[in-house]
N, C-alpha and C positions, 0 to 999 in steps of 0.2 A: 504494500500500500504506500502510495507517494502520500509527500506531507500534505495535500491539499484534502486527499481522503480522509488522512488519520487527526485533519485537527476539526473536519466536519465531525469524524464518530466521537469525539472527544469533547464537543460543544453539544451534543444531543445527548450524549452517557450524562451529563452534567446536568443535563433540564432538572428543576425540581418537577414534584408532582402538580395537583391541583390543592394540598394540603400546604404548601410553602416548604415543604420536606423533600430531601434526597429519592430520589425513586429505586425502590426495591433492586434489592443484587440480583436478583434473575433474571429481570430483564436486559439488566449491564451483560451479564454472562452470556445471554442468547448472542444478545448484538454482536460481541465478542467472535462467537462460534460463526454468524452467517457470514463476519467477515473475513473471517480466516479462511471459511470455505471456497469465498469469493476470490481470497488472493490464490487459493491452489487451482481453483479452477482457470479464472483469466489467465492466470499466470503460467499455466500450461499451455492454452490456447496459444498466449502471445509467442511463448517460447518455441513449440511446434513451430510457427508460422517464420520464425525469426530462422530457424535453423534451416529449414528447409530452401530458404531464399540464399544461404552463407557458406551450405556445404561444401560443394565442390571447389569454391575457393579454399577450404576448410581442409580440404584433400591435398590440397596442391602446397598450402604451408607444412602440415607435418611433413607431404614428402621431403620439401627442401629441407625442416629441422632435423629429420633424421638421414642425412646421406648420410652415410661411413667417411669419418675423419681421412683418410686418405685421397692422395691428389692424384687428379685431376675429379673433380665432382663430378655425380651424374648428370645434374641439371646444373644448366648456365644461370638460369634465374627462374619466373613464375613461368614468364612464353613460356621459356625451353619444358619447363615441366607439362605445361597444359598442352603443349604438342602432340610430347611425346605418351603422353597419357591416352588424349585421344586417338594415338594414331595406333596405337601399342593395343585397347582394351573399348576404343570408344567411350560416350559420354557417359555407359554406364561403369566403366571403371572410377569416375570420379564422385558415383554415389556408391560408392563400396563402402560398406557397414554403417551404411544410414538407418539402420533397425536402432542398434544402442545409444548413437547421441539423440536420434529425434524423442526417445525415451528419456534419454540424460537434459536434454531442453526441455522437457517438460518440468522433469523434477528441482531442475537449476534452478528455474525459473520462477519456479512456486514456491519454488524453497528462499529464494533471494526476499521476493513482495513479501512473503508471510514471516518469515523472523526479522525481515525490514518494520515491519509491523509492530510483532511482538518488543523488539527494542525499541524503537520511539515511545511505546506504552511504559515500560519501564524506565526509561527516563524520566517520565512528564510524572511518573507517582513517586520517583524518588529523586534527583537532582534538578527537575525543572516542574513542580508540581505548580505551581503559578499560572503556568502556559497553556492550559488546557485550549484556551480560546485564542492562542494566538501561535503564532510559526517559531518552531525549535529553530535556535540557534544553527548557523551554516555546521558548523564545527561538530554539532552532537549530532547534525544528519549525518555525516562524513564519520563520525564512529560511530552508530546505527549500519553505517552502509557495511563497514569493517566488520562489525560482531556477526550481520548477515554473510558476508562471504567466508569468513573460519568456519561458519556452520555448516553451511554449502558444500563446503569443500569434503567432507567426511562422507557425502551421500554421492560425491561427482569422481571423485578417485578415481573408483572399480570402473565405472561406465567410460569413462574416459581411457583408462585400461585396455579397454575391450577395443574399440574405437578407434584409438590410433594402430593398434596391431592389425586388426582389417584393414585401415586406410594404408600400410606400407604396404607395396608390390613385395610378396617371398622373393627370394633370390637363391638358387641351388635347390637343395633337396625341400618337396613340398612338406605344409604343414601334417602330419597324420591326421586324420578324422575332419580333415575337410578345413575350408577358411572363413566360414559362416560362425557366426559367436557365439552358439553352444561350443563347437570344437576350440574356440577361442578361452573362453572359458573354463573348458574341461581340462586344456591343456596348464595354463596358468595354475590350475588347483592343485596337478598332480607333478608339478614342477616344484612348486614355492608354496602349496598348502592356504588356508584362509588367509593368511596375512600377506600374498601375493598380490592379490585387485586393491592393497592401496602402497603397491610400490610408487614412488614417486609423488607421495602423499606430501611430503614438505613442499614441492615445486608447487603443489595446486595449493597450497596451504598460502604460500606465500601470491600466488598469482591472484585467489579469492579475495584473501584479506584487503592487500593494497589494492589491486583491480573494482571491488565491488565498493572501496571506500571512494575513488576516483568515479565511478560508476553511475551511484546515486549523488555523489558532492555533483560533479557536472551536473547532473539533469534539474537538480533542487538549485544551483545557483543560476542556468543559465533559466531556469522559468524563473527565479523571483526576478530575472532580469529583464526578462521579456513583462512581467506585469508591472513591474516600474513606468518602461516604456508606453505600455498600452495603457497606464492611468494618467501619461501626462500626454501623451498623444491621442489618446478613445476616449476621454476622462470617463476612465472604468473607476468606479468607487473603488476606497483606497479600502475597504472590508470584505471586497469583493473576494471566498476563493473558489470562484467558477474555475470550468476547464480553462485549458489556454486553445483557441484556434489551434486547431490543427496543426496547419504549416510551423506551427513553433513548439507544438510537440515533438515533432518530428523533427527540427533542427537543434532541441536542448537532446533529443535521445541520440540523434545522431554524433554529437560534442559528445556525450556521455559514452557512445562505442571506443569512439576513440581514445576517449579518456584511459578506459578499461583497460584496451587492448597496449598501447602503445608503452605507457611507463613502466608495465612490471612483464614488458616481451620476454626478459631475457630468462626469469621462472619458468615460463611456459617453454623455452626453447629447450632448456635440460631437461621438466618434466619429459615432453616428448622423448627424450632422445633415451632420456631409464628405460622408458616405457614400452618401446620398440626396438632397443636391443637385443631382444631375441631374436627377432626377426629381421635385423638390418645383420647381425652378425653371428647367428646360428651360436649364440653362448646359452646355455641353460643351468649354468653352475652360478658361480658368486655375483653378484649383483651387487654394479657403482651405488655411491652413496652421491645424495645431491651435490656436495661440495665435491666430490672428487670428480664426479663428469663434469661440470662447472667448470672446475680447476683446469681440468684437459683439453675442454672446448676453448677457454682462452688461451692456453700455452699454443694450442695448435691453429686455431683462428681470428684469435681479437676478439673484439666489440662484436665484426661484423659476420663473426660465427655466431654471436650471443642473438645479432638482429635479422639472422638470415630469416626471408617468408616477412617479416614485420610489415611490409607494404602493401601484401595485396590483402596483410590480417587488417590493416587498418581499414583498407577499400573497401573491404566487405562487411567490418564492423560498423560501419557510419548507415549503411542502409538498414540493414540488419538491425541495430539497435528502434532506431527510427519509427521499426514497423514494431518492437517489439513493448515499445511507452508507448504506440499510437492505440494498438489495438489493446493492451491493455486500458488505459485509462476511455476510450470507447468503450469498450463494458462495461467498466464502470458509471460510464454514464450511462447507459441502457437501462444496465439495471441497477438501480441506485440501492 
């Protein structure tokens, strides 16, 4: 739930009754549940709709994240991958294992809106309990956004797991039991046991946290900036907190993808690269620790080992986001 939601459900929990008294806790509790439901529902939709639009760009960065450290690369850059992608397996090689993230966007998704939720709720009853009726601080949405992506990250691991190891091309002898993600799965388990689907648990950890603080800070700062705007230019009442126009949902979500995606790339660059080394280099014994592939990725590449794929993640993050605040907060105005 963005702040504009949570300081409407926050100004009606507050109504007294028709006695001048606080209104019964059950009611607060229902309101509570219909909106948590609403944030897993939209928030699945939004994220479905959002992933499906970003994939195959989606494909084309892990592949670049995970070449094999030695020179000369497979791909020259994004072209060179999407060529040879298409030319190699067609367009549907570049929805390969779109079963588990469009699963994993859903649950991202609803997972992000609903404990975004549940934390603003907990602030406003313990560190900002004054504010019911009026907008949390930049700074306490930007840690709301934070506490939402460490959460996230615990339930996106495994799925992400799965994910990138179908999205890399095998190379040499094929996977046993097929490349479809039960066999992905089945293999992981019996390699590396339950504590395998959240290898590379700190990269996501760290990509969530900062990523999803960047995330919701953009979209809550560039809307309170757009309603600035529209109350000195529309003189939209300065109490107003309606939706925003469209077109500026879509350009604070779009700021917001990129927010995400760009400052904590180089997380997500290592996570990929734990995460498909089985499959980029046929190892199924010990397994890098994040600093030590980290560490290897820059002794052997730099920076721009750490930002390789970063370009076309941001291209397709700006649209992607865009539709992912648009159509959520459209349901939410739907159904209010």
């Amino acid at each position: 739930m963005t702040e504009t939601a949570e300081r409407k459900l926050s100004v009606e929990s507050a109504q007294p009754n028709h006695n001048g008294t606080p209104s019964p806790a059950t009611p607060l509790q229902s309101s509570h549940s219909v909106e948590a439901l609403k944030d897993i529902a939209f928030g699945s939709i939004a994220g479905i709709i959002g992933k499906t639009i970003e994939y195959p760009f989606d494909t084309i960065k892990v592949r670049l994240q995970s070449q094999p450290s030695s020179l000369p690369l497979h791909y020259a850059g994004p072209l060179d991958c999407m060529r040879q992608s298409l030319r190699a397996d067609g367009l549907s090689s570049l929805y390969r294992g779109v079963s588990a993230p469009l699963l994993g966007a859903a649950i991202e998704t609803s997972s992000l809106f609903f404990s975004y939720r549940v934390a603003q709720t907990v602030l406003r009853a313990t560190l900002y309990p004054s504010s019911t009726d009026t907008a949390l601080p930049l700074g306490a949405l930007v840690a709301c956004g934070a506490a939402s992506g460490a959460f996230t990250s615990l339930l996106l691991t495994p799925i992400e797991l799965v994910k990138c190891q179908m999205q890399v091309p095998l190379r040499g002898a094929p996977r046993s039991g097929g490349t479809g993600p039960v066999a992905v799965v089945a293999a992981v388990y019996r390699h590396h046991g339950l504590g395998g689907f959240w290898h590379g648990q700190l990269g996501t950890l760290i990509r969530e946290t900062g990523g999803s603080a960047a995330w919701f800070g953009s979209y809550e700062g560039a809307s309170a900036l757009f309603r600035r705007y529209d109350r000195r230019s529309l003189s939209v009442l300065a109490g107003d907190a309606g939706p925003l126009p469209l077109w500026q949902q879509m350009l604070a979500g779009a700021a917001a993808g990129v927010s995400y995606n760009f400052v904590f790339y180089p997380a997500d660059t290592i996570k990929s690269r734990m995460q498909t080394a089985d499959v980029a280099e046929r190892v199924c014994g010990a397994k890098g620790t994040f600093w030590s592939v980290g560490t290897a990725l820059w002794r052997q590449q730099g920076l721009k080992g750490l930002y390789r794929g970063c370009g076309i993640t941001v291209a397709r993050a700006a649209p992607s986001s865009a539709f992912i605040f648009a159509v959520y907060e459209g349901l939410r105005g739907w159904f209010p």
